[in-house]
C-alpha positions as CSV (number, residue, x, y, z in Angstrom):
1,X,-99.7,-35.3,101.1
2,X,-97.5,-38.3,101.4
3,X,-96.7,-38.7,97.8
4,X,-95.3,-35.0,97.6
5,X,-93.3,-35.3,100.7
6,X,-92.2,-38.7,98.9
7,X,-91.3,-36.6,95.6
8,X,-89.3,-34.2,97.5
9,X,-87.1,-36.6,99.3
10,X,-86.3,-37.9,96.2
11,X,-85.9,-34.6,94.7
12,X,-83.5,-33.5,97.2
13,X,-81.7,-36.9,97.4
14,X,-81.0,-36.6,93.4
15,X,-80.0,-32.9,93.9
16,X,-77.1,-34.3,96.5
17,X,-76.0,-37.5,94.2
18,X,-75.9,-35.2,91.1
19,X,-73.6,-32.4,93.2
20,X,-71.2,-35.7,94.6
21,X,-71.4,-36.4,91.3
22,X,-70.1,-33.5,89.8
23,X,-67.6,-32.8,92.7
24,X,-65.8,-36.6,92.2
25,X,-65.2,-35.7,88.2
26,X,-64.1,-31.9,88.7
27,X,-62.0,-33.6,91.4
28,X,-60.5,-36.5,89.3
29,X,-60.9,-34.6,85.5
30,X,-58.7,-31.5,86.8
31,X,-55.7,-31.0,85.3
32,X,-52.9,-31.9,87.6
33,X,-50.1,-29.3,87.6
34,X,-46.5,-30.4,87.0
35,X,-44.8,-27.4,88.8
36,X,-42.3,-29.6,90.0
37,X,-41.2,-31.4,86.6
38,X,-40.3,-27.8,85.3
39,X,-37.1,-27.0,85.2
40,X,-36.3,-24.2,82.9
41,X,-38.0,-21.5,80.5
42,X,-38.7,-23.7,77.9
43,X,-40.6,-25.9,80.2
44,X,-42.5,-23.7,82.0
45,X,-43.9,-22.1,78.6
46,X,-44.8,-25.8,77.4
47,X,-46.1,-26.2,80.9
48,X,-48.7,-23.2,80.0
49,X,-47.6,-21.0,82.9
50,X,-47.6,-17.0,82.2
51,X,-44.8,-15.2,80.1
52,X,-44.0,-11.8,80.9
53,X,-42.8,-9.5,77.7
54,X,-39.7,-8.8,79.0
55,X,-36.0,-8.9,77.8
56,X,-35.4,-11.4,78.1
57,X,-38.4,-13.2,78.5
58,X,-39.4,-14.6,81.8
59,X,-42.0,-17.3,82.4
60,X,-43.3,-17.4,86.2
61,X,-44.6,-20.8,87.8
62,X,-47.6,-20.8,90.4
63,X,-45.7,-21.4,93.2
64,X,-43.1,-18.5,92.5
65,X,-40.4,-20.3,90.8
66,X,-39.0,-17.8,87.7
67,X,-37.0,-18.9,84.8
68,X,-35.2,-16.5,82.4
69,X,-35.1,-17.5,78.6
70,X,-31.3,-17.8,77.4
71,X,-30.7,-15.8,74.7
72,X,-28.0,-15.3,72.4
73,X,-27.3,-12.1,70.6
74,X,-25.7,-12.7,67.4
75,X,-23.8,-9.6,66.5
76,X,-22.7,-10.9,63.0
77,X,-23.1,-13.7,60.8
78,X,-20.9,-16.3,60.3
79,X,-20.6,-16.9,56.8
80,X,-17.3,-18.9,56.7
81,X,-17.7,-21.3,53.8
82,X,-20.0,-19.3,51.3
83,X,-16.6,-19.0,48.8
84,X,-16.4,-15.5,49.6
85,X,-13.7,-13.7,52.2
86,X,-15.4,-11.5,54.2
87,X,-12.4,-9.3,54.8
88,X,-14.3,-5.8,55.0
89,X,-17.5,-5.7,56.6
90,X,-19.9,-3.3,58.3
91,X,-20.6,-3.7,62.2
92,X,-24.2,-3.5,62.6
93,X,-26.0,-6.4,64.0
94,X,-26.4,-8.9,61.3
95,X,-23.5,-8.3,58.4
96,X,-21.3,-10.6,58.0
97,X,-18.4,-11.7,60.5
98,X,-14.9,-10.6,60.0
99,X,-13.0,-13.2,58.0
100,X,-9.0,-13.9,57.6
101,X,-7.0,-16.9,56.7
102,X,-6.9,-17.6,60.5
103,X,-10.4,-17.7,61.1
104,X,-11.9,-19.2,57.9
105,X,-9.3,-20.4,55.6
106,X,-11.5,-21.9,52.9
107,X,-12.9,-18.4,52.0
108,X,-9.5,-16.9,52.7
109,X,-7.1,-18.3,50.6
110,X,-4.4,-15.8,49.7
């Protein structure tokens, strides 16, 4: 009788080291969060936090802090430089930029 009251008590006394144990590495291997060292959208997406599909984006830290992507529409294309004057040009998003001997004067040279 006394040798499984002995193997209990040192049953239950592993059971308690094993679950300090356990508690001091979740404690000490868990990630610590940088919330404070972010700073804009770019860090907060490399920081891992949430992006929500929006436009623009917008990435949300745990503590309620929201950062807005910067974005920068490019109606037209600059192609100043390619040899050719761009004098005619459609306006869609994406053709090619106005030119004139103001505004590039290496592709505009009459």
């Amino acid at each position: 009788m006394n040798k499984n009251i002995n193997k209990r008590i040192i049953f239950w006394i592993l059971i308690v080291f094993l679950a300090i144990v356990i508690a001091v590495l979740l404690m000490f291997l868990k990630p610590k969060t940088a919330q404070s060292n972010v700073n804009n959208f770019e860090e907060c997406v490399k920081a891992g936090y949430p992006v929500m599909e929006t436009y623009p984006r917008q990435c949300k830290t745990p503590d309620g802090r929201m950062f807005i992507e910067n974005t920068k529409i490019e109606t037209c294309k600059n192609l100043c430089g390619d040899g050719v004057c761009q004098e005619l040009v459609c306006m869609a998003i994406g053709c090619p930029c106005a030119e004139s001997k103001e505004s590039c004067p290496q592709d505009c040279k009459k």
